[in-house]
C-alpha positions as a printed Julia matrix, in Angstrom:
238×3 Matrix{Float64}:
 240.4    32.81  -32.76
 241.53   32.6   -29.17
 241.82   29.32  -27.85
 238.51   28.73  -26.18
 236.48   29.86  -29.14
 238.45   27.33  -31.52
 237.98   24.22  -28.47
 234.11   25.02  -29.07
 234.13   25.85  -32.9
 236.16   22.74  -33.83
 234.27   20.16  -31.61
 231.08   21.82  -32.75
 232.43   21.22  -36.74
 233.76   17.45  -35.98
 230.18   16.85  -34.03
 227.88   17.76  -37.06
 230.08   14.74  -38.99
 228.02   11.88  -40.05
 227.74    9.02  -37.73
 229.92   11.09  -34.94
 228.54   10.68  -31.05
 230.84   12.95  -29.09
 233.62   14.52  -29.52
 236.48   14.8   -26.36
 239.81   16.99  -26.18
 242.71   14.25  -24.84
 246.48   15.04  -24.25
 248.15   18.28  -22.27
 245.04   20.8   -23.12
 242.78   18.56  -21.33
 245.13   18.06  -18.74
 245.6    21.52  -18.05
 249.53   21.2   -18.21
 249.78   22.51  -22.1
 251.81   25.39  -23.44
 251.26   28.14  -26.18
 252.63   25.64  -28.93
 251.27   22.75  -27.66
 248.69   20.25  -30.23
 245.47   20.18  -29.8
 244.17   16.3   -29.4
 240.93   15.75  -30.45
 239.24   12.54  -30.51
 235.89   11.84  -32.58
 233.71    8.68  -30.93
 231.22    6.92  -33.24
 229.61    4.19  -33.88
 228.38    1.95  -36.99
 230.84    3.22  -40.31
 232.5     6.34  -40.4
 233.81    7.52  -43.96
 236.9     9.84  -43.79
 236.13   11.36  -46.87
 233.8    13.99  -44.66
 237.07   14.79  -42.76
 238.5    15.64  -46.11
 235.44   17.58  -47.31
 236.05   19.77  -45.05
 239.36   21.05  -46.65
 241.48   21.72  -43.77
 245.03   20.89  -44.85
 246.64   18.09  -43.73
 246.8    14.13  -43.88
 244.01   12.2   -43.35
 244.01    8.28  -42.48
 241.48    5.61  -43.58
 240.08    3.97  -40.81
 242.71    1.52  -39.59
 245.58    3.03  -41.44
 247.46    3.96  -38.01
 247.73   -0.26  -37.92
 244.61   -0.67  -36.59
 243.06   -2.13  -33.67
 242.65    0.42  -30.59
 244.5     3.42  -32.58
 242.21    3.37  -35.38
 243.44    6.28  -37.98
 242.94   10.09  -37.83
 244.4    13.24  -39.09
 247.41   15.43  -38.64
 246.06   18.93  -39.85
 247.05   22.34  -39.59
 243.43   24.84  -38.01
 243.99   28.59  -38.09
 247.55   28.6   -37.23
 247.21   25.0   -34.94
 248.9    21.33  -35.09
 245.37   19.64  -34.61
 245.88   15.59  -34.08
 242.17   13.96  -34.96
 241.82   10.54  -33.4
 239.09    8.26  -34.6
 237.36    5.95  -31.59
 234.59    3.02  -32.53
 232.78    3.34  -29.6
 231.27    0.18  -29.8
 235.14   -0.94  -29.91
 235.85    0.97  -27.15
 232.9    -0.39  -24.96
 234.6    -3.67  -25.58
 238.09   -2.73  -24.36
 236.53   -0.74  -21.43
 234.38   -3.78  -20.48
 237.68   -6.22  -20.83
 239.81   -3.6   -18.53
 236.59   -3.58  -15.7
 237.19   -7.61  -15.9
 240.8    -7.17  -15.36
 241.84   -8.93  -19.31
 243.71   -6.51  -21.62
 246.12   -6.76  -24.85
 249.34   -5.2   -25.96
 249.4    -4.29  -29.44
 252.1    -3.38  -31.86
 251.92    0.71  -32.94
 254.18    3.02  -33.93
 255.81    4.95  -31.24
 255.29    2.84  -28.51
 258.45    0.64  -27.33
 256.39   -1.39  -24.89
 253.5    -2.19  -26.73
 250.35   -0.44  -26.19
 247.99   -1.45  -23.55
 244.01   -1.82  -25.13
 242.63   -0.09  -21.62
 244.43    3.18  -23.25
 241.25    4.27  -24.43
 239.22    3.6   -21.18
 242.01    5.88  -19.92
 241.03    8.34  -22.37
 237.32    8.35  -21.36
 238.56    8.57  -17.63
 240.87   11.55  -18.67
 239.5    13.24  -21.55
 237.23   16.71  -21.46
 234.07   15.79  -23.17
 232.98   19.06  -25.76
 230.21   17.18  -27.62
 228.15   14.43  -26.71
 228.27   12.26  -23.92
 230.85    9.32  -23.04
 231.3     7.37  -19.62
 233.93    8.72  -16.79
 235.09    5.54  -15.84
 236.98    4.8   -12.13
 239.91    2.57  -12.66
 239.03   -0.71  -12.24
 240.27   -2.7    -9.03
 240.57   -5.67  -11.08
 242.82   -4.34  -13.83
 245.19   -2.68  -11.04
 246.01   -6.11  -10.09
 246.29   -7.84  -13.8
 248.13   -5.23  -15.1
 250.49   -4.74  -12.16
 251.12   -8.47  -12.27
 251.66   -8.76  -16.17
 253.53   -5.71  -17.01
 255.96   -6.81  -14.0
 256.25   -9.91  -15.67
 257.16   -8.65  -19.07
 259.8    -6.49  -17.21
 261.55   -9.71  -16.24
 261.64  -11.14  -19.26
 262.52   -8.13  -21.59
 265.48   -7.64  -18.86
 266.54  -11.08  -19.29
 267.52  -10.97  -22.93
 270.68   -9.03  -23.23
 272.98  -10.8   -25.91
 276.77   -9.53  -25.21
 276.94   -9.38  -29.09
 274.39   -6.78  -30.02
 273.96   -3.55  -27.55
 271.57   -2.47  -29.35
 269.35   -5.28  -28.39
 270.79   -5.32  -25.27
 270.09   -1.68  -24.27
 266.68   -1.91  -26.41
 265.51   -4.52  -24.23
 266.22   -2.91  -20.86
 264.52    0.3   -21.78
 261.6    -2.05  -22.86
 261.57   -3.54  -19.11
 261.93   -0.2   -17.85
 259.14    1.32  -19.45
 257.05   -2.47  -19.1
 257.74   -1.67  -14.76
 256.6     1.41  -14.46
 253.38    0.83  -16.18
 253.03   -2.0   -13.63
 253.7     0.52  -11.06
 251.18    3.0   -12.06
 248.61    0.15  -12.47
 249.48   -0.93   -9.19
 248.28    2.29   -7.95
 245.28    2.87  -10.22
 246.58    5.45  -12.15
 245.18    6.2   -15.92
 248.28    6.44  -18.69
 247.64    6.71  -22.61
 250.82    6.65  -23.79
 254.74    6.56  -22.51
 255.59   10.05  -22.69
 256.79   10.7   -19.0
 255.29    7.18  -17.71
 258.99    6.16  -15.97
 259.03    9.57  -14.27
 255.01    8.97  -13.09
 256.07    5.49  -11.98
 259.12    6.83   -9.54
 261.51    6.0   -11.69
 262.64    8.94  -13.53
 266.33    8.89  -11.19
 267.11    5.5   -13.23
 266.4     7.22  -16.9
 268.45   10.13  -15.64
 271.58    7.76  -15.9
 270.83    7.53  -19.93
 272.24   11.2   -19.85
 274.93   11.31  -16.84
 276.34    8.32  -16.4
 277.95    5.23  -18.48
 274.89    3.4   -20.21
 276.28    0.48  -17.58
 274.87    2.51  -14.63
 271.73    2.8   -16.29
 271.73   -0.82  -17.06
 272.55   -1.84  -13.45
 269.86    0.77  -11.58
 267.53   -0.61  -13.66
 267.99   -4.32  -13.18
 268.27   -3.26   -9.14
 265.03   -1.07   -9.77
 262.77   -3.93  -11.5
 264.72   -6.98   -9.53
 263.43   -5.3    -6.29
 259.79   -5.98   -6.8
C-alpha cells in the first residue's frame, strides 16, 4: 500500500474497535517533517473500558500492552507492531482522562510523572498537546489553543526545577553530577517553550526548540566542563 492508503486503511481498522471514539496520527507524519523510514504514531481515544485483547485479535505482529502497562497514568499502554512492511507505535488515550488533564492545563495546574524515556519527567498537558498537534483520521477530538494560564505555570515551575536539578552536583559522583545538569537543561527549555505557548509531547529536540541547542552542542565538542558552565550561565540568566 502507498502511504496514504495505509493512513486511511489503518485508522479505518483501529476505528471499528470496540469502545474506540477517534482515532489521530501524532509524531513526524503528522507534522509533516517525517522520512521514508520514519514510525507511524497512531493514537486510539476512547472512553468507558477498552480490552486489548481486540488489538490482538487482529493478528498483526507485535507487542501489545494492557492498559497501564507503559506505567500508567497519561501514557496509558499500546502496541509496537510491525503493518505491511511499517514500525506502527499504537497509543491508547482515555478520553475522559484526557478531558481531565486538558481541563487542569486550561486552569494552569499540571503534573510530572515518572515514564520511561523521559529524563525530566513528563508533563500531564502532553496529551492536550497531542489534541492541539495531532491529524484527526477518525472521529472527532478538540483543537485546543494553548492556554494563557499554563504558559505562565509552566514557565514558572519548570524554571524552578531547573534551579534545583542544577544545584545538586556532588563532586563525588559525575554521573549524578552531569545527570542532573542535563535534567535542568532539558527542565529550562520546556519553561522556555511554555513561556512562549508552544505545544511539546516529548524531549526529542525540545533544547534545540527552546534556543538552546548551542549549549548541548558542547556535549560533543568541548570538555563536559564547558557544557556544564554554558548551561549554568544559560539557566542562571533567567
Amino acid at each position: 500500500m502507498l502511504d496514504a492508503e495505509f493512513e486511511s486503511w489503518f485508522a479505518a481498522e483501529v476505528a471499528a474497535l470496540p469502545s474506540v471514539i477517534a482515532v489521530a496520527l501524532g509524531g513526524s507524519r503528522a507534522r509533516g517533517e517525517h522520512r521514508p523510514d520514519s514510525d507511524w504514531d497512531f493514537a486510539l481515544y476512547y472512553r468507558g473500558h477498552f480490552d486489548p485483547d481486540v488489538v490482538r485479535a487482529r493478528g498483526w505482529p507485535g507487542e501489545i500492552s494492557e492498559v497501564g502497562g507503559w506505567g500508567g497514568g497519561v501514557m496509558n499502554g499500546g502496541g509496537w507492531l510491525e503493518i505491511d512492511g511499517r514500525h506502527v507505535d499504537l497509543h491508547y488515550r482515555d478520553l475522559d482522562e484526557v478531558t481531565h488533564w486538558l481541563t487542569e492545563a486550561q486552569a494552569g495546574r499540571f503534573e510530572k510523572q515518572f515514564l520511561m524515556f523521559y529524563l525530566a519527567g513528563i508533563p500531564t498537558y502532553v496529551v492536550a498537546a497531542e489534541l492541539a498537534i495531532n491529524r484527526v483520521l477518525a472521529g472527532t477530538l478538540p483543537r485546543p489553543e494553548y492556554p494563557a494560564a499554563l504558559r505562565e505555570s509552566a514557565a514558572r515551575r519548570w524554571h524552578h526545577d531547573a534551579q534545583l536539578s542544577l544545584s545538586y552536583q556532588p563532586a563525588n559522583d559525575p554521573v549524578v553530577a552531569i545527570g542532573n545538569v542535563s535534567r535542568a537543561l532539558l527542565e529550562e527549555a520546556h519553561s522556555r517553550v511554555a513561556a512562549r505557548g508552544i505545544w511539546v509531547t516529548n524531549e526529542k529536540r525540545l533544547v534545540a526548540r527552546a534556543g538552546l541547542d548551542g549549549v548541548a552542542d558542547l556535549l560533543r565538542t568541548g570538555p563536559v566542563s564547558d557544557y556544564v558552565e554554558a548551561a549554568t550561565a544559560a539557566i542562571k540568566s533567567r
